[in-house]
Residue, then its C-alpha position, 0 to 999 in steps of 0.5 A: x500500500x502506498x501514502x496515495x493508496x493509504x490517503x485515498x483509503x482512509x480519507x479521515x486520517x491525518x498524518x501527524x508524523x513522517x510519511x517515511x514512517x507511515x511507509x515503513x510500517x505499511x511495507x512491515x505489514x505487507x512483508x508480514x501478511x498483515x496488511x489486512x489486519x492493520x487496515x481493519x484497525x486504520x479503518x476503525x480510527x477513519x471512521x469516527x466524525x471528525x476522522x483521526x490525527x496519527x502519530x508515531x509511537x515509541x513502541x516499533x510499527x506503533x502509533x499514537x491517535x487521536x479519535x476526533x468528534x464532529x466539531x474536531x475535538x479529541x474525543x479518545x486517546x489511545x495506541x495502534x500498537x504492533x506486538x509480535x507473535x506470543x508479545x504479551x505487552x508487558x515489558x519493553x517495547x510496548x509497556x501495555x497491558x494485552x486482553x486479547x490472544x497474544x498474536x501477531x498484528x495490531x491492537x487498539x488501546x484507549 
């Protein structure tokens, strides 16, 4: 997936960090056969009123966001977190705590 094919797809997300980054972890996704999981999660933060600002995460292939109302204000905080196959999220590099079945691919967190 390219920056145009990610702006045309998820038209209510604005970047608010590199667009080599936002590559870079797209290019991650695809290698790993995960594009479709990550994209249901972009589609999740495309879908609020006033759309999503992303942000680059500390944690590998992560991101912040900022889930905005109709009028543009914050309305939820959280993560897009990428954990690796049996990454609990304890610990370094994602310090959260994991509900779901420890798989590979992307996580909400608010």
């Amino acid at each position: 997936m390219t920056i145009t094919e990610f702006r045309t797809e998820f038209p209510k997300i604005e970047l608010r960090c590199a667009e080599e980054y936002l590559e870079k972890v797209l290019t991650f996704a695809e290698k790993r056969g995960k594009l479709a999981d990550l994209k249901d999660r972009l589609e999740r933060l495309n879908g609020f009123p006033g759309g999503s600002h992303l942000f680059k995460d500390y944690a590998p292939y992560s991101f912040e966001f900022a889930a905005l109302n109709s009028k543009g204000h914050p309305m939820l905080i959280g993560g897009l977190l990428y954990y690796g196959a049996g990454d609990s999220g304890v610990g370094g590099p994602t310090y959260s705590v994991r509900l779901e079945e420890a798989t590979e691919g992307w996580e909400l967190h608010s």
